[in-house]
C-alpha positions as CSV (number, residue, x, y, z in Angstrom):
1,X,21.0,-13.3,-39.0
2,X,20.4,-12.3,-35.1
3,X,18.1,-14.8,-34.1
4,X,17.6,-16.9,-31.1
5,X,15.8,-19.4,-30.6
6,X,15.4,-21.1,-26.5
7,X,13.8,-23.6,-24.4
8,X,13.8,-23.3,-20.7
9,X,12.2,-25.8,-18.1
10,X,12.5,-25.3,-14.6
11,X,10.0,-26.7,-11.8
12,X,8.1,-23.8,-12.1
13,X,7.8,-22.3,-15.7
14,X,8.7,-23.7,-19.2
15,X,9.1,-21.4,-21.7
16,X,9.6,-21.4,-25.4
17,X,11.0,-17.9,-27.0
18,X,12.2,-17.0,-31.0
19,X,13.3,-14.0,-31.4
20,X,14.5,-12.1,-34.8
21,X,15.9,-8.4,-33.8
22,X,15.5,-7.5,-37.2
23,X,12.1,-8.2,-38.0
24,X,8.9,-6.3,-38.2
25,X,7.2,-6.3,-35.0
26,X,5.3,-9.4,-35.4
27,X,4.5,-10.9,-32.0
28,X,3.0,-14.6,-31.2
29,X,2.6,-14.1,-27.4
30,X,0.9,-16.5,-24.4
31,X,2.6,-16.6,-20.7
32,X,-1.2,-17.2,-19.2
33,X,-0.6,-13.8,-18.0
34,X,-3.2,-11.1,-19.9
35,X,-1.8,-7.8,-19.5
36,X,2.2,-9.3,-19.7
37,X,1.2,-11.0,-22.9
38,X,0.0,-7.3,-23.8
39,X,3.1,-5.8,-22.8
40,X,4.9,-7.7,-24.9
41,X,3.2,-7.7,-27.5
42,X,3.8,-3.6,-27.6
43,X,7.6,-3.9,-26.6
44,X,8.1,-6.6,-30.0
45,X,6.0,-3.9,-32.3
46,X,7.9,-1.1,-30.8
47,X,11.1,-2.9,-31.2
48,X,10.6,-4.3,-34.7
49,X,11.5,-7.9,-33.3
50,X,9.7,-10.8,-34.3
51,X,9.0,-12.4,-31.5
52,X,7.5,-16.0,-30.4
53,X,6.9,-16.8,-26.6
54,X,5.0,-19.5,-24.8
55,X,5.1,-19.8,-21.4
56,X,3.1,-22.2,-18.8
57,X,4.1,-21.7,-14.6
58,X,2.6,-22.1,-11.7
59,X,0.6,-19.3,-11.9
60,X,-1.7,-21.2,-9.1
61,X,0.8,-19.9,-6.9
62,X,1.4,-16.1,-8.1
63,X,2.5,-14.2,-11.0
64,X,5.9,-14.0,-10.4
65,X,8.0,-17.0,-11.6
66,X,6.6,-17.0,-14.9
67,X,7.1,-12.9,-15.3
68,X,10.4,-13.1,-14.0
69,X,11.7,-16.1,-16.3
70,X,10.2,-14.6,-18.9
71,X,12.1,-11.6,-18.4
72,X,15.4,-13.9,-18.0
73,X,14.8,-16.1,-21.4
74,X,13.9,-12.7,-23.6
75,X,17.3,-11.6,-22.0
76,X,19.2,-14.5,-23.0
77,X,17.4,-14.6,-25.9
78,X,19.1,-11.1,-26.8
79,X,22.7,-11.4,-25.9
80,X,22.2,-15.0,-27.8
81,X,20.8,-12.8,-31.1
82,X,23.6,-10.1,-30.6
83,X,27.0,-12.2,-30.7
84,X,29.9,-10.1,-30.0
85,X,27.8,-7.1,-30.7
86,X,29.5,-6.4,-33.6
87,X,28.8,-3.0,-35.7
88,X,25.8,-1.9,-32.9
89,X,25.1,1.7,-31.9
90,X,25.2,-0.4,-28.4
91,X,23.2,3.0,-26.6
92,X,19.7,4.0,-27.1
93,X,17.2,6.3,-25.1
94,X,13.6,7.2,-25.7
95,X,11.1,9.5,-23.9
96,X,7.5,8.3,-24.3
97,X,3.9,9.7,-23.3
98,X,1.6,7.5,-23.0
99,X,-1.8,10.0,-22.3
100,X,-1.1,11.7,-19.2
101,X,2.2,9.5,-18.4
102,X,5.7,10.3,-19.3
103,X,8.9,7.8,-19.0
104,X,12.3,7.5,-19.9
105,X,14.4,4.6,-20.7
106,X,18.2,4.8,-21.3
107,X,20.4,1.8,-22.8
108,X,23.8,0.8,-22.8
109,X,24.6,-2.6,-24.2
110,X,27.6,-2.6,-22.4
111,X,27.9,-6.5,-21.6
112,X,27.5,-5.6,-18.0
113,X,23.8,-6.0,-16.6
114,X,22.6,-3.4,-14.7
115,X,18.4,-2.2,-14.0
116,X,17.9,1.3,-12.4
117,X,14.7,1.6,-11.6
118,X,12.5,5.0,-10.8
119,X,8.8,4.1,-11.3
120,X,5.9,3.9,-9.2
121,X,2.3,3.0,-9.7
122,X,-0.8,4.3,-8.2
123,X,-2.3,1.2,-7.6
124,X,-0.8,-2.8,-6.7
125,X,-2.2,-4.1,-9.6
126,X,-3.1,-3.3,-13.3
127,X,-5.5,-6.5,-15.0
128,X,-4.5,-9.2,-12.8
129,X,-0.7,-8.3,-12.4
130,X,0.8,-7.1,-9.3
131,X,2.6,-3.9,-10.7
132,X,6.3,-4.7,-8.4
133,X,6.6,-7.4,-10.7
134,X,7.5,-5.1,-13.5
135,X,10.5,-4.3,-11.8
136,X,11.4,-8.0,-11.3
137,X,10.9,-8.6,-15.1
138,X,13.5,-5.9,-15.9
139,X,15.6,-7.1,-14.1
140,X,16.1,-10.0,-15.1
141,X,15.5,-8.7,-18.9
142,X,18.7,-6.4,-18.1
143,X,20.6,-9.2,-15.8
144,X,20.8,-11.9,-18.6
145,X,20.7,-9.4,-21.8
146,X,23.9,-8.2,-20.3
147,X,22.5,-4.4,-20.5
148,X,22.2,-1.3,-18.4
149,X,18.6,-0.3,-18.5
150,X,17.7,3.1,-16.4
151,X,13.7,3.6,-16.5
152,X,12.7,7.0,-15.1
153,X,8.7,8.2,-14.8
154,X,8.4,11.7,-15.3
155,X,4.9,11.4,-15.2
156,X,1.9,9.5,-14.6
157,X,-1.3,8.8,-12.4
158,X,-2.6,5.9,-14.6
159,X,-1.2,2.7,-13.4
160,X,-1.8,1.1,-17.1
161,X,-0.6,3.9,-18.7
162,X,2.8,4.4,-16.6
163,X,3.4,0.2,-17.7
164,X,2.4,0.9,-21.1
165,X,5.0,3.5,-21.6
166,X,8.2,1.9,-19.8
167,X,7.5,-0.9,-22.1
168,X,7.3,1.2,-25.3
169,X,10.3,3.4,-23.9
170,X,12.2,0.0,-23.4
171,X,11.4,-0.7,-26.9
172,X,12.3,2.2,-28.9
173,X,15.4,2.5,-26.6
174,X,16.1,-1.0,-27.1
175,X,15.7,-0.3,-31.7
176,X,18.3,2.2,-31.4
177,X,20.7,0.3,-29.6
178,X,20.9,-2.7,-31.5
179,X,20.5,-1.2,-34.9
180,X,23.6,-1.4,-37.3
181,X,25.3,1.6,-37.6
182,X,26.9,1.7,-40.9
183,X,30.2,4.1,-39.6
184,X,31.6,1.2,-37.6
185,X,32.1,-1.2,-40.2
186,X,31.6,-4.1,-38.5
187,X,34.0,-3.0,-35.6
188,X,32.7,-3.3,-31.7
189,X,32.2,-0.6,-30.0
190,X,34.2,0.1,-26.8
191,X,37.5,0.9,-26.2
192,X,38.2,-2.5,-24.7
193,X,37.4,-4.7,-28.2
194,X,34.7,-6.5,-26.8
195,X,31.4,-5.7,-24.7
Protein backbone atom coordinates (compact mmCIF):
# COMPACT_ATOMS: atom_id res chain seq x y z
CA UNK A 1 0.00 0.00 0.00
CA UNK A 2 1.52 3.70 -0.60
CA UNK A 3 0.49 5.42 2.35
CA UNK A 4 1.95 7.82 4.69
CA UNK A 5 1.00 8.86 7.49
CA UNK A 6 3.14 12.28 9.46
CA UNK A 7 3.24 14.44 12.35
CA UNK A 8 5.26 17.56 12.29
CA UNK A 9 5.66 20.28 15.20
CA UNK A 10 7.76 23.10 14.84
CA UNK A 11 7.33 26.54 16.93
CA UNK A 12 5.23 27.71 14.39
CA UNK A 13 2.88 25.13 12.71
CA UNK A 14 1.90 21.49 13.75
CA UNK A 15 0.60 19.53 11.27
CA UNK A 16 -1.01 16.15 10.90
CA UNK A 17 -1.23 14.65 7.11
CA UNK A 18 -2.47 10.82 5.78
CA UNK A 19 -2.13 10.36 2.65
CA UNK A 20 -3.22 7.10 0.34
CA UNK A 21 -2.01 7.86 -3.52
CA UNK A 22 -4.25 5.29 -4.55
CA UNK A 23 -7.41 6.31 -3.23
CA UNK A 24 -10.47 8.14 -4.53
CA UNK A 25 -10.08 11.69 -4.03
CA UNK A 26 -11.58 11.91 -0.69
CA UNK A 27 -10.18 14.96 1.20
CA UNK A 28 -10.47 15.84 5.15
CA UNK A 29 -8.83 19.35 4.92
CA UNK A 30 -8.33 22.30 7.79
CA UNK A 31 -4.90 24.48 7.82
CA UNK A 32 -7.16 27.76 9.17
CA UNK A 33 -6.40 28.90 5.84
CA UNK A 34 -9.95 29.05 3.51
CA UNK A 35 -8.92 29.19 0.03
CA UNK A 36 -5.58 26.69 0.75
CA UNK A 37 -7.96 24.29 2.47
CA UNK A 38 -9.88 24.75 -1.06
CA UNK A 39 -6.97 24.16 -3.05
CA UNK A 40 -6.33 21.12 -1.65
CA UNK A 41 -9.18 19.82 -1.49
CA UNK A 42 -9.22 20.12 -5.62
CA UNK A 43 -5.53 18.88 -5.92
CA UNK A 44 -6.65 15.38 -3.60
CA UNK A 45 -9.97 14.94 -5.95
CA UNK A 46 -7.88 15.66 -8.98
CA UNK A 47 -5.24 13.38 -7.88
CA UNK A 48 -7.40 10.46 -6.64
CA UNK A 49 -5.41 10.63 -3.18
CA UNK A 50 -7.06 10.29 0.00
CA UNK A 51 -5.94 12.77 1.79
CA UNK A 52 -6.14 13.93 5.66
CA UNK A 53 -4.50 17.30 6.79
CA UNK A 54 -4.75 19.42 9.99
CA UNK A 55 -2.78 22.16 10.44
CA UNK A 56 -2.71 25.03 13.28
CA UNK A 57 0.29 28.11 12.88
CA UNK A 58 0.69 31.19 13.71
CA UNK A 59 -1.42 32.59 11.32
CA UNK A 60 -1.51 35.79 13.83
CA UNK A 61 1.56 36.46 12.24
CA UNK A 62 0.88 35.75 8.34
CA UNK A 63 -0.01 33.04 6.09
CA UNK A 64 3.20 31.79 5.25
CA UNK A 65 4.62 29.23 7.73
CA UNK A 66 1.66 27.15 7.76
CA UNK A 67 1.33 27.25 3.66
CA UNK A 68 4.83 26.60 3.32
CA UNK A 69 5.01 23.53 5.88
CA UNK A 70 2.17 22.37 4.57
CA UNK A 71 3.67 22.17 1.30
CA UNK A 72 6.86 20.47 2.99
CA UNK A 73 4.78 17.55 5.02
CA UNK A 74 2.44 16.73 1.66
CA UNK A 75 6.04 16.47 0.12
CA UNK A 76 7.39 14.11 2.51
CA UNK A 77 4.32 12.74 2.78
CA UNK A 78 4.82 11.58 -1.01
CA UNK A 79 8.33 10.35 -1.34
CA UNK A 80 7.35 8.52 2.16
CA UNK A 81 4.03 6.80 0.02
CA UNK A 82 6.36 6.19 -3.05
CA UNK A 83 9.35 3.94 -1.64
CA UNK A 84 11.89 3.36 -4.21
CA UNK A 85 9.41 4.37 -6.78
CA UNK A 86 9.17 1.12 -8.00
CA UNK A 87 6.99 0.23 -11.33
CA UNK A 88 5.91 4.33 -11.64
CA UNK A 89 5.45 6.07 -15.01
CA UNK A 90 7.64 8.66 -12.77
CA UNK A 91 6.63 11.72 -15.58
CA UNK A 92 3.35 13.31 -15.99
CA UNK A 93 2.08 16.64 -17.63
CA UNK A 94 -1.40 18.18 -17.88
CA UNK A 95 -2.77 21.33 -19.52
CA UNK A 96 -5.87 22.71 -17.78
CA UNK A 97 -8.47 25.65 -18.34
CA UNK A 98 -9.97 26.78 -15.83
CA UNK A 99 -12.63 29.59 -17.59
CA UNK A 100 -10.57 32.00 -19.15
CA UNK A 101 -7.15 30.66 -17.60
CA UNK A 102 -4.83 28.14 -19.05
CA UNK A 103 -1.68 26.31 -17.19
CA UNK A 104 0.68 23.76 -17.60
CA UNK A 105 2.35 21.53 -15.14
CA UNK A 106 5.12 19.01 -16.13
CA UNK A 107 6.47 16.17 -13.71
CA UNK A 108 9.43 14.23 -13.32
CA UNK A 109 9.74 12.16 -10.19
CA UNK A 110 13.22 12.09 -10.62
CA UNK A 111 14.33 11.95 -6.80
CA UNK A 112 15.88 15.33 -7.48
CA UNK A 113 13.61 18.43 -6.28
CA UNK A 114 13.37 21.06 -8.44
CA UNK A 115 10.13 23.99 -8.81
CA UNK A 116 10.12 26.12 -12.13
CA UNK A 117 7.87 28.57 -11.69
CA UNK A 118 6.10 30.90 -14.57
CA UNK A 119 2.87 32.28 -13.11
CA UNK A 120 1.63 35.55 -12.17
CA UNK A 121 -1.52 36.84 -10.72
CA UNK A 122 -3.46 40.00 -11.29
CA UNK A 123 -3.96 40.73 -8.00
CA UNK A 124 -1.79 40.11 -4.27
CA UNK A 125 -4.36 38.24 -2.84
CA UNK A 126 -7.24 35.74 -3.71
CA UNK A 127 -9.69 35.07 -0.23
CA UNK A 128 -7.38 35.95 2.34
CA UNK A 129 -4.11 34.42 0.79
CA UNK A 130 -1.28 36.47 -0.44
CA UNK A 131 -0.99 34.84 -4.08
CA UNK A 132 3.40 34.69 -3.78
CA UNK A 133 2.76 32.17 -1.32
CA UNK A 134 1.67 29.75 -3.98
CA UNK A 135 4.97 29.66 -5.18
CA UNK A 136 6.44 29.04 -1.68
CA UNK A 137 4.06 26.10 -1.26
CA UNK A 138 5.49 24.43 -4.43
CA UNK A 139 8.32 24.63 -3.53
CA UNK A 140 8.53 23.08 -0.80
CA UNK A 141 5.80 20.46 -2.19
CA UNK A 142 8.67 19.74 -5.06
CA UNK A 143 11.76 20.24 -2.45
CA UNK A 144 10.81 17.42 -0.10
CA UNK A 145 8.67 15.12 -2.67
CA UNK A 146 11.97 14.88 -4.34
CA UNK A 147 10.28 16.08 -7.87
CA UNK A 148 10.73 18.41 -10.74
CA UNK A 149 7.59 20.45 -11.05
CA UNK A 150 7.55 23.14 -14.01
CA UNK A 151 4.16 25.25 -13.80
CA UNK A 152 3.64 27.47 -16.87
CA UNK A 153 0.38 30.00 -17.26
CA UNK A 154 -0.61 30.33 -20.68
CA UNK A 155 -3.36 32.20 -19.80
CA UNK A 156 -5.32 33.94 -17.31
CA UNK A 157 -6.71 37.37 -15.83
CA UNK A 158 -8.63 35.80 -12.92
CA UNK A 159 -6.35 35.58 -9.96
CA UNK A 160 -8.72 32.52 -8.55
CA UNK A 161 -8.95 31.04 -11.60
CA UNK A 162 -5.06 31.06 -12.59
CA UNK A 163 -4.62 29.11 -8.60
CA UNK A 164 -7.45 26.95 -9.35
CA UNK A 165 -5.84 25.54 -12.43
CA UNK A 166 -1.98 25.12 -11.33
CA UNK A 167 -3.48 23.13 -8.61
CA UNK A 168 -5.68 20.97 -10.82
CA UNK A 169 -2.67 20.86 -13.44
CA UNK A 170 -0.40 19.74 -10.47
CA UNK A 171 -2.90 17.06 -9.77
CA UNK A 172 -3.63 15.45 -12.97
CA UNK A 173 0.16 15.72 -13.63
CA UNK A 174 0.92 14.40 -10.35
CA UNK A 175 -2.05 10.88 -11.27
CA UNK A 176 0.02 10.15 -14.16
CA UNK A 177 3.24 10.13 -12.65
CA UNK A 178 2.73 7.98 -9.93
CA UNK A 179 0.40 5.56 -11.46
CA UNK A 180 1.60 1.92 -12.01
CA UNK A 181 2.54 1.21 -15.34
CA UNK A 182 2.02 -2.44 -15.91
CA UNK A 183 5.16 -2.63 -18.80
CA UNK A 184 7.74 -2.18 -16.05
CA UNK A 185 7.10 -5.00 -13.94
CA UNK A 186 7.90 -3.75 -10.91
CA UNK A 187 11.33 -2.42 -12.23
CA UNK A 188 12.45 1.53 -11.47
CA UNK A 189 12.67 3.61 -13.98
CA UNK A 190 15.96 5.31 -14.76
CA UNK A 191 18.90 4.24 -16.18
CA UNK A 192 20.74 4.62 -12.83
CA UNK A 193 18.45 1.75 -10.80
CA UNK A 194 17.17 4.08 -8.41
CA UNK A 195 15.52 7.60 -8.47
Amino acid sequence: MRTATLDRATAETDITLALDIDGTGQADIDTGIGFLDHMLTTLARHAQFDLTLKASGDLHIDLHHTTEDVGIVLGQALATALADKRGITRFGYAVVPMDEALVEAAIDISGRGHLSFAVTFPRERVGEMDTELFEEFFRALAANARLTLHLREKAGTNTHHIAEACFKATARALRQAVEIDPQLQDQIPSTKGML
